[in-house]
N, C-alpha and C positions, 0 to 999 in steps of 0.2 A: 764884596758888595755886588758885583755882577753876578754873582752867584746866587746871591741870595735877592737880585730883581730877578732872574730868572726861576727862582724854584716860586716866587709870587705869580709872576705872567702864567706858568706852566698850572697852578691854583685854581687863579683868576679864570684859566681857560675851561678848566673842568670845572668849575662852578658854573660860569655863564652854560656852556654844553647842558650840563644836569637841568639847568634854568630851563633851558631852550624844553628841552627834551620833556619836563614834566608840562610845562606849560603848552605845549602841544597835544600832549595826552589828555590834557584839563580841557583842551578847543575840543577834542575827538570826544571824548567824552558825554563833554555838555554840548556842543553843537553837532557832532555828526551821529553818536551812536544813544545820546539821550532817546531818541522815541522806541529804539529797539530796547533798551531795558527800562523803559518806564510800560509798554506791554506784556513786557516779562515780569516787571515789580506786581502789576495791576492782575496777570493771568496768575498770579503764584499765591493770591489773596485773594481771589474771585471761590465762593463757593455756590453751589448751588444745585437743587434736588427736584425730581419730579414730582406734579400734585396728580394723584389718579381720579379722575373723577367717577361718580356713581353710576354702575352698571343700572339701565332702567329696569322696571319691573313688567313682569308680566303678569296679567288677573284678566279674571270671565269677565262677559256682559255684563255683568253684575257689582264689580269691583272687588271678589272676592282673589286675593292676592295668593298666583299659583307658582309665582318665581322672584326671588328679591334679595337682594344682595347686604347681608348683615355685617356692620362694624366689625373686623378684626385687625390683626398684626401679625408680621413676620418677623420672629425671635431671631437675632443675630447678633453673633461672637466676633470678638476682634481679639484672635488670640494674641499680640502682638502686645498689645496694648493689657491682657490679661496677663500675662510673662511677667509684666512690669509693674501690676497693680496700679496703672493709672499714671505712671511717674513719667514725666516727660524721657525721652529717649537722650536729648541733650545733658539731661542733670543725673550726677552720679550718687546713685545712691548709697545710702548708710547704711548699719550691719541690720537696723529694724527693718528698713524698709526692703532688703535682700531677701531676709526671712520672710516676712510678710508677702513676699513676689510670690517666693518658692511655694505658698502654701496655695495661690489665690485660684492654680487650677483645679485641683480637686478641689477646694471650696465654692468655685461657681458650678463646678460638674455635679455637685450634691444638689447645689440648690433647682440645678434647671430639672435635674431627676424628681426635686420634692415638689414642683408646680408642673411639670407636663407628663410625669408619669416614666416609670421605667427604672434602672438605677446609675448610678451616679459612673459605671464603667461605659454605659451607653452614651457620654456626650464626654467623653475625655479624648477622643480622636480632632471632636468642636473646638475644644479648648484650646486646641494643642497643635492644631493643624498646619501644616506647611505649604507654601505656593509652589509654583514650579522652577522657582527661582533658589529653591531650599532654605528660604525664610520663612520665618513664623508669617500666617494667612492675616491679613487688615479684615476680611470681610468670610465668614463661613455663615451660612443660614442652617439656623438649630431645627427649626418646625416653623412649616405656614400655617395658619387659618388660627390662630392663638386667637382665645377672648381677651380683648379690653382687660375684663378683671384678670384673669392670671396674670398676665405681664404685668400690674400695677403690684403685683402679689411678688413678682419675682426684683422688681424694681424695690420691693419694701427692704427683701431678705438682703438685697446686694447693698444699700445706703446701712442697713442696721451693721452687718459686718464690713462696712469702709472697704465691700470689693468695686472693682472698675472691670471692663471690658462687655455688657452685656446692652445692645439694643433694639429698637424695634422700627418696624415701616410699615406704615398703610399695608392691607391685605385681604380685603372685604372677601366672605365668604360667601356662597350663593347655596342658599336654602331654598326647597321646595315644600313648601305649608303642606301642600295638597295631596304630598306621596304618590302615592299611584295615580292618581285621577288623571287623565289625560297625557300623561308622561310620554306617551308615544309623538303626540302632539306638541305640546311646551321645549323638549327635549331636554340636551343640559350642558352642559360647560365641563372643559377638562381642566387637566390640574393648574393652569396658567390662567384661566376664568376666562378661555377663549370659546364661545358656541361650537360645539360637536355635535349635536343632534338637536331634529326638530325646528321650532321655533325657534330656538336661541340659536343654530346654526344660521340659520336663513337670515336674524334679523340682526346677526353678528355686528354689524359695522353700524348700525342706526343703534344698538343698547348700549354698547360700550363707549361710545362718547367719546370725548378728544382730550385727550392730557393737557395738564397747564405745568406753569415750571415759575419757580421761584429762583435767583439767583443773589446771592448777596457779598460783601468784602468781609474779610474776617481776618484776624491774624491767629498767632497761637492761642492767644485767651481769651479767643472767642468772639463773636459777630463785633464789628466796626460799628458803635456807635452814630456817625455819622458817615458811614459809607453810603459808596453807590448798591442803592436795589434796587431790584426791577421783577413785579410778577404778573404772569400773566395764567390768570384763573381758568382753572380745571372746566371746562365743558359737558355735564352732566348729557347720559345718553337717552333716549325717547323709552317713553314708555307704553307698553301697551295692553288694550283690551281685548277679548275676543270675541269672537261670535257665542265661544261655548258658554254652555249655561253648567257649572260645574254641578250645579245638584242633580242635574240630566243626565250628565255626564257619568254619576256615580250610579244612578239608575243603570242606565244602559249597560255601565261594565258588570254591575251585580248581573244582571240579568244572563248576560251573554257568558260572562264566566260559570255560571250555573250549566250552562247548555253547553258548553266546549267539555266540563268535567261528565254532563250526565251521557253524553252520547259518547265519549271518549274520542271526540273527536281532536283532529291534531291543530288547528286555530280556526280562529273564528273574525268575523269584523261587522262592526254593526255602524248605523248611520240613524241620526234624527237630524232632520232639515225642514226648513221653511218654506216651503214651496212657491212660495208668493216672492219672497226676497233673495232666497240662495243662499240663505243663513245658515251656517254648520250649527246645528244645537247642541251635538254631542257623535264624537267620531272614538269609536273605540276597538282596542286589536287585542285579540289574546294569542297566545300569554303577552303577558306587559311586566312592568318592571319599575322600582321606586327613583326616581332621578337622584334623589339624595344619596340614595347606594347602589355605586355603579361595582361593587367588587365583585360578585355574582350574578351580576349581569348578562346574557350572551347578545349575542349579535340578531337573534330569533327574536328575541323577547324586545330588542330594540325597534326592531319595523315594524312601520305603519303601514298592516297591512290594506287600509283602506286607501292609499293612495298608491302604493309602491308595489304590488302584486295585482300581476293581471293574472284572469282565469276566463274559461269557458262560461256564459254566463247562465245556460238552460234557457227555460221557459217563464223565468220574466223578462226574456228578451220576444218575447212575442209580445207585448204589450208596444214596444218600439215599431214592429213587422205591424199590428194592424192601427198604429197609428199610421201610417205610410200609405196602407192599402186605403185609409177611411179620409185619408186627406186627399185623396186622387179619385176619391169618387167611386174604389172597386167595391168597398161593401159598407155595410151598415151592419148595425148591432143584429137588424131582425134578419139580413141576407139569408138565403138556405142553400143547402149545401149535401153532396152527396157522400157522405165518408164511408170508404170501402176499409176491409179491415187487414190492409197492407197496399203500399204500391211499390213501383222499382223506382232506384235512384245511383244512378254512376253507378250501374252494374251490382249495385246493393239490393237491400231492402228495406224502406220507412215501416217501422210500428211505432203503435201506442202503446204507454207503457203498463196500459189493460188491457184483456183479451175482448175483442166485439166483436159481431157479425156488420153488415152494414147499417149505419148509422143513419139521418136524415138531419141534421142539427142546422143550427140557425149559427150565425157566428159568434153570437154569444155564448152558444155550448159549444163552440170551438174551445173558444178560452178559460169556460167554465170548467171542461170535461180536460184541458191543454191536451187538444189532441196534435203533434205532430203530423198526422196526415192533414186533415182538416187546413191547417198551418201553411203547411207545402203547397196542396194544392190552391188555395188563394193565392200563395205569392207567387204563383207560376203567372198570375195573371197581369203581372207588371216587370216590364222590362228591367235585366239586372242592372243598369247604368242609372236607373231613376231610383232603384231600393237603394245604390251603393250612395247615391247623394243625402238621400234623406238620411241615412243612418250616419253618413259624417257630420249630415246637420244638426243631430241629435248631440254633438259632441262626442262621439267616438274615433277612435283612431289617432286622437291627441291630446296634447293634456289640457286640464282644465282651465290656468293658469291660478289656481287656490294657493300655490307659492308655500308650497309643503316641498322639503327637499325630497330629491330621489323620486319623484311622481312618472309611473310609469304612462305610456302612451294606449299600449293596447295595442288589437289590430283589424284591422278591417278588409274584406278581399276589396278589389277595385270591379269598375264595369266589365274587364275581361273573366271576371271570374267564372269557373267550369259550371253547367247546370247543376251539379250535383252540390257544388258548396255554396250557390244558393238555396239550394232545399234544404243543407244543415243551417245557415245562420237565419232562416226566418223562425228556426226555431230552438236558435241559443247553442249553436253546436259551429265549428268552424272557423268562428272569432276569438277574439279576446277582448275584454275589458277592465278596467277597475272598479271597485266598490262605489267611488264617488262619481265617477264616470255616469256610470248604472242608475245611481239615485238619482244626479243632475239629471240624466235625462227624460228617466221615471215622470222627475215633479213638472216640467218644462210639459208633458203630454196632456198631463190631468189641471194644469192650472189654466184652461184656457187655452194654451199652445204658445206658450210663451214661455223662450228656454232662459234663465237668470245662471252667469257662470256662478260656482259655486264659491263662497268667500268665508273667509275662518278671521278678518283681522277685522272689526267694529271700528276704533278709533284710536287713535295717537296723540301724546304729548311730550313735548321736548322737555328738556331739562328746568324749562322756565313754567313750566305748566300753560306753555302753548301751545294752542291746538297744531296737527299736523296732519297733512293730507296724507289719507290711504286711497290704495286702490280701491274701486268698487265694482260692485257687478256689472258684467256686459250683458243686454240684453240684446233678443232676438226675435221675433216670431219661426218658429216652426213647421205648427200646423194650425188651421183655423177653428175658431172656437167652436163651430158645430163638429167636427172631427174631434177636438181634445171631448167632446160630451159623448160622443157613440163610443168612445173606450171609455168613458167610468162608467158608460151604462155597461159593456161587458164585463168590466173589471169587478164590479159590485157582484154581480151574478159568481163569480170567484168565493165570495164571501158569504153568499146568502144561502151558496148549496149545502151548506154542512154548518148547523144551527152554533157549534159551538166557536165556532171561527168570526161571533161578533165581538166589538168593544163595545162593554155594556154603559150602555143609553146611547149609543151614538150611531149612524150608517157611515158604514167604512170601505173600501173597495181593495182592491189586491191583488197579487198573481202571485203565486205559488215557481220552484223552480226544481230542478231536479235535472242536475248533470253529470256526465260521464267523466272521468276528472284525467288529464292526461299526467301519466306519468313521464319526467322528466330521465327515471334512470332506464326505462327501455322504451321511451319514446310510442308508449301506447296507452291503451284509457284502463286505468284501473283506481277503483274507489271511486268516491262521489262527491260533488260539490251540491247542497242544500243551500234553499236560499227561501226567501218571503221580503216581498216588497208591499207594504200598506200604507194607504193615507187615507187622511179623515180630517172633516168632514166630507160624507160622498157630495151632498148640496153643493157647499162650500171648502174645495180641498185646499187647508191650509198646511197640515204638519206630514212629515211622512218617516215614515220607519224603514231601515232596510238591513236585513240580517242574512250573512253570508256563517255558512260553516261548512269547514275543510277535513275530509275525509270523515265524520263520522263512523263509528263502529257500529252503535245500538242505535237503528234506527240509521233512514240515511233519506228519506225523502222531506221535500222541504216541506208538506203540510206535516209533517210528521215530529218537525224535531226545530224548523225554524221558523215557524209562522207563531207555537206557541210564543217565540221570545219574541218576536216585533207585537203581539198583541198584547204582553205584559209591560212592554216600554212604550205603546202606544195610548196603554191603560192610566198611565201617567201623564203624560206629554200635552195631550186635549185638554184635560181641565187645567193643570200647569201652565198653560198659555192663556188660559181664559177664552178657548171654543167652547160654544154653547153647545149643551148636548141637541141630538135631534128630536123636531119636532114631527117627522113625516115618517111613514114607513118606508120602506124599499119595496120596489114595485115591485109586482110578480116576474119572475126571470123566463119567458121563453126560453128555452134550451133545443127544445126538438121540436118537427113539425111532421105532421101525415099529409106525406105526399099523395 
């Protein structure tokens, strides 16, 4: 009997013990470590994916659409889940369902080869694929940028043969309508749809817009009914307009592309602006390049060289020089002038790039005739700290703020500068500039004297199709309106010496250019920078043309080879905008006087 009260008590005590024991793991359980595995229950059922939203578009003044981002998908393999034809990893399968695994890679690697192309050996690494872990891959991406329809195509073949592992994600592709037209300008996106060039680089962060994300509870078969979800919608990016007017645009390129092949010149850059607003109507570089196909592409063909290459600008930088002289009072259109036929300069010697005897010219046939003497000796008549102002006034020696990436600066001497590199920059030799530099400042002379910075972006809207503030033109006064009218009176005289250099019905003004081009690989001048800057109407100057070409072969001076193309895109441009042709003729030009 004691025996057997004790093998009970001995029972009794490991029982109560076990009681004890479980029923404290029941407290820990449910009262101390519940919230850490009800986080873990809830984190281990939480699914959820990101919403990409719509890259905005880019389009001209016009709305005609030059960059836009088209519905697509990226095709992705879960070879894991391929291995197994779908079959849960928990549940053992049967001798059908074994067979059926074994066949389902090469039978999805047929099918992705019969809808994207190529053959069925080319996506069996997809299939097949392993992590770093030497398991079969959860996630391999087959091909981006797939259409909508193909994948509903590859979605058909894989439901008809009861295969599993194959799916797709948002992947919008970014098309450019427009091809070439402006491409140096618009830019384009790399293979991620992140901005690389252009516009699309600059306007990167305002197009792409802000991701939204959906999260939701799911177990193994699939979303929870009544679970928790929570989304927060995708942020579509801003879209925008531009100044450019694309049918201009295509003008200007046909045109300038003509002239870079006819003279064999090595590029070219051309510009139509508003002179009245600071409007870019059309900015063009050659060679250029399709944004849609960047695989022969170079990195030449990608720059804009109207913003992004400075050069020596020649002699339509005298039109700068006797704006400066004509705002200070040192001359007038009708001024006279004794031009000798050479002078000395830093131990050199100035000509003109004709042979004279001594000349008598008024200042008008300073600019008519671009004589560099003529040139010099007026600007000798103003102190270099007062030319060096005016000509930063002008907008040189920095950038314009037009918000074009890579926009080079230029350069400009300062007041200490030597007498001699005064006498090259009054007439286009010594400095540097850019294309839009040049034009800005061109239009700023002849509009009155009121300089507008130059602007390429019109207006904006956000993803709600509300309006959005852009930047706008800064203006300035320059020079005074009777000063901006004694340069288009010399400037027209440019145009009227030689009968064929009008735009017919209209009075149009100009300067011709013609520079020594510094070579970079021996750091001295060899070949020539051509140029023509024109605007019209001379009455009323509203549009302007400005065409640069780089090293031409055949033919190398600027009435020669670039005046013809700013006259054939300014041939367009005047009635295009609705300038009224001229009612008046052009005065008689003074040029020379008998002393």
């Amino acid at each position: 009997m004691a025996s057997q009260r004790g093998r009970l008590t001995l029972t009794l005590v490991v029982l109560m013990t076990g009681m004890v024991a479980l029923a404290g793991r029941a407290l820990q359980l449910q009262a101390v470590e519940a919230p850490a595995y009800a986080a873990s229950a809830a984190s281990n059922i939480q699914r959820g994916y990101t919403l990409l939203p719509t890259r905005g578009q880019i389009a001209d003044r016009n709305g005609t659409v030059m960059a836009a981002s088209e519905p697509a998908v990226r095709v992705i393999a879960d070879p894991r889940m391929i291995s197994r034809n779908g079959v849960d990893e928990r549940v053992s399968m049967g001798p059908k369902q074994t067979q059926k695994a074994a066949a389902a890679p090469k039978a999805v690697a047929k099918i992705l080869a019969k809808r994207l192309g190529g053959t069925p050996e080319d996506y069996r690494d997809d299939v097949t694929k392993k992590g770093s872990d030497g398991k079969l891959s959860r996630y391999v991406v087959v091909k981006r940028h797939v259409s909508s329809y193909d994948f509903d195509l590859i979605t058909k073949d894989m439901e008809a043969g009861n295969w599993f592992g194959v799916f797709s994600s948002s992947d919008p592709v970014r098309t450019y309508p427009s091809g070439t037209v402006a491409s140096n300008v618009v830019g384009f996106v790399n293979g991620d749809g992140v901005g690389a060039g252009g516009m699309e680089y600059m306007l990167n962060k305002q197009l792409k817009g802000t991701e939204g994300k959906e999260s939701y509870e799911a177990s193994t078969y699939g979303r929870i009914p009544l679970g928790r979800n929570t989304l927060v919608p995708a942020v579509n990016g801003v879209s925008y307009n531009l100044t450019l007017d694309s049918q201009m645009q295509l003008t200007t390129q046909s045109a300038l592309a003509t002239a870079v092949r006819d003279t064999k010149a090595e590029s070219g850059e051309a510009i139509v602006m508003n002179v009245k607003t600071g409007e870019i109507l059309s900015m063009a570089s050659m060679p250029t390049f399709d944004s849609s196909n960047l695989a022969k592409t170079t990195s030449k063909e990608i720059e804009n060289r109207a913003v992004e290459t400075s050069y020596e600008p020649g002699s339509v930088q005298k039109v700068l020089t006797m704006a400066a002289l004509a705002d200070k009072g040192l001359v007038t259109a009708d001024s006279h002038l004794v031009v000798p036929p050479s002078i000395s300069s830093g131990g050199g010697t100035i000509k003109d790039a004709f042979s004279h005897g001594t000349l008598n010219l008024t200042t008008r046939g300073v600019i008519a005739y671009s004589s560099n003497i003529g040139t010099t000796l007026l600007t000798r008549k103003m102190d270099k700290a007062t030319l060096a102002r005016y000509l930063r006034s002008f907008g040189l020696g920095s950038t314009t703020g037009i918000g074009l990436p890579g926009e080079a600066t230029g350069s400009v001497p300062g007041a200490s500068m030597a007498d001699f590199t005064r006498d090259q920059i009054s007439f286009g030799q010594g400095l540097s500039v850019t294309a839009v530099q040049e034009a800005a400042a061109v239009a700023a002379i002849v509009n009155g004297g009121v300089y507008h910075s130059p602007t390429i972006i019109r207006s904006a809207r956000n993803g709600d199709g509300e309006q959005v503030k852009v930047p706008g033109s800064a203006s300035r006064r320059v020079i005074s309106a009777k000063a901006s009218a004694q340069v288009r009176d010399m400037m027209e005289a440019v145009v009227t010496l030689e009968p064929d250099r009008a735009v017919k019905g209209y009075r149009t003004i100009g300067k011709t250019g013609t520079a020594q081009r510094i070579d970079p690989s021996c750091h001295c001048y060899r070949g020539y920078t051509a140029s023509f800057v024109g605007v019209g109407p001379a009455e009323n100057p509203s549009i302007l043309t400005y065409v640069v070409l780089n090293n031409p072969v055949k033919g190398h001076e600027g009435s020669g080879v670039a005046l013809p193309v700013a006259q054939q895109i300014m041939s367009v441009a005047l009635p295009r905008y609705g300038v009224e042709p001229s009612t008046t003729k052009a005065p008689r030009a003074v040029l020379e006087y008998q002393p």
